[in-house]
C-alpha positions as CSV (number, residue, x, y, z in Angstrom):
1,X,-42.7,6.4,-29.5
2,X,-41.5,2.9,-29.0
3,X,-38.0,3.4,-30.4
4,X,-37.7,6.9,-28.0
5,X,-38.8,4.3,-24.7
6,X,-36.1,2.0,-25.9
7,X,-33.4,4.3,-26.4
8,X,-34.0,5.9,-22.8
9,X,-34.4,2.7,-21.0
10,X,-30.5,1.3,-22.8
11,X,-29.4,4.9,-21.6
12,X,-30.2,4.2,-17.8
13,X,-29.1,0.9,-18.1
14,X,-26.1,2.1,-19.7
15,X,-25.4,4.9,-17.1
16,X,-26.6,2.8,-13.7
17,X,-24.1,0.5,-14.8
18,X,-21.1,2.7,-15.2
19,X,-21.4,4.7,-11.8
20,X,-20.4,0.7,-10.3
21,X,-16.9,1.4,-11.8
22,X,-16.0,4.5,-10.9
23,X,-15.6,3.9,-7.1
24,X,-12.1,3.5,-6.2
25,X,-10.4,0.7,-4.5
26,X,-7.5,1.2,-2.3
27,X,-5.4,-2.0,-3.9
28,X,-2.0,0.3,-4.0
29,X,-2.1,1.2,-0.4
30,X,-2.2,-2.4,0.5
31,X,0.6,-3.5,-1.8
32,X,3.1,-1.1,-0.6
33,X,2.2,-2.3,2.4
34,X,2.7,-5.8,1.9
35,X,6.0,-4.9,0.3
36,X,7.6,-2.7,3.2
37,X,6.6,-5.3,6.0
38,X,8.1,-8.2,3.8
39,X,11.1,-5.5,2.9
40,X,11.3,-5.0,6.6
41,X,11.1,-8.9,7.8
42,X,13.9,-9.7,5.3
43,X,16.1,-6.9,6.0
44,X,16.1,-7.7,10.1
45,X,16.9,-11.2,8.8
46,X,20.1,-10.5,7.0
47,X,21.1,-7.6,9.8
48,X,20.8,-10.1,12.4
49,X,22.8,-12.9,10.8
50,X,25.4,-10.6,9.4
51,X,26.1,-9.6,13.3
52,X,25.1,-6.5,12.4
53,X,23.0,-6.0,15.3
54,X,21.8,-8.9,17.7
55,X,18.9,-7.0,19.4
56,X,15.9,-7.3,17.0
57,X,14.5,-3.9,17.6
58,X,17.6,-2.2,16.7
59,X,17.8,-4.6,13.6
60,X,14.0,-2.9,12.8
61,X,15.1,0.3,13.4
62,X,17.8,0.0,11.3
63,X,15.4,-1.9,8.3
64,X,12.8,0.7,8.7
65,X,15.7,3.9,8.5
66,X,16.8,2.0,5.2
67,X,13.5,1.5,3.9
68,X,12.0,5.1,4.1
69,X,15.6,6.8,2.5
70,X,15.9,3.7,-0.6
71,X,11.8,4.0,-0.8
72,X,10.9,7.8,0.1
73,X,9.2,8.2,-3.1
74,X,6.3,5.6,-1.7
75,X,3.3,6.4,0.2
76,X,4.2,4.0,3.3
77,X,7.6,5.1,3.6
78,X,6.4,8.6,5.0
79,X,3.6,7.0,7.6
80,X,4.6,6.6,11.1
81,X,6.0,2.9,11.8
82,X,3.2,1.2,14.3
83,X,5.2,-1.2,15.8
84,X,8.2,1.2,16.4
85,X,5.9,4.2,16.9
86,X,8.7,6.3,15.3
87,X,7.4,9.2,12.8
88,X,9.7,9.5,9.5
């Protein structure tokens, strides 16, 4: 009897605790991101001082079309730019 009371109070402990890990977290959406706004920033960068483009929304329009055709295998690359408000 005092073994079986044992055994079914490790088992709930052991089971409460393992339904805390299962839940989860969105770490990969915020990572790509991180990435395709830094990709982005950079990008307009090196479009503006090659004289590529001097209007800074054309150089994003330009960074984003790059981004979603070298990155279309990404989750953010097919959402809809919010800044731009363009849809891929």
């Amino acid at each position: 009897m005092r073994y079986s009371a044992i055994l079914v109070l490790l088992a709930a402990l052991s089971l409460g605790g393992c339904i805390n890990f299962t839940t989860p977290k969105p770490i990969a959406g915020e990572v790509e991101e991180s990435f395709k706004t830094r990709w982005i920033a950079k990008r307009m960068s090196e479009l503006q001082a090659t004289g590529a483009t001097a209007d800074p929304r054309e150089a994003r329009a330009m960074a984003l079309d790059e981004f979603r055709k070298k990155y279309e295998y990404t989750g953010v690359a097919k959402k809809p730019d919010p800044v731009a408000g363009s849809t891929p």
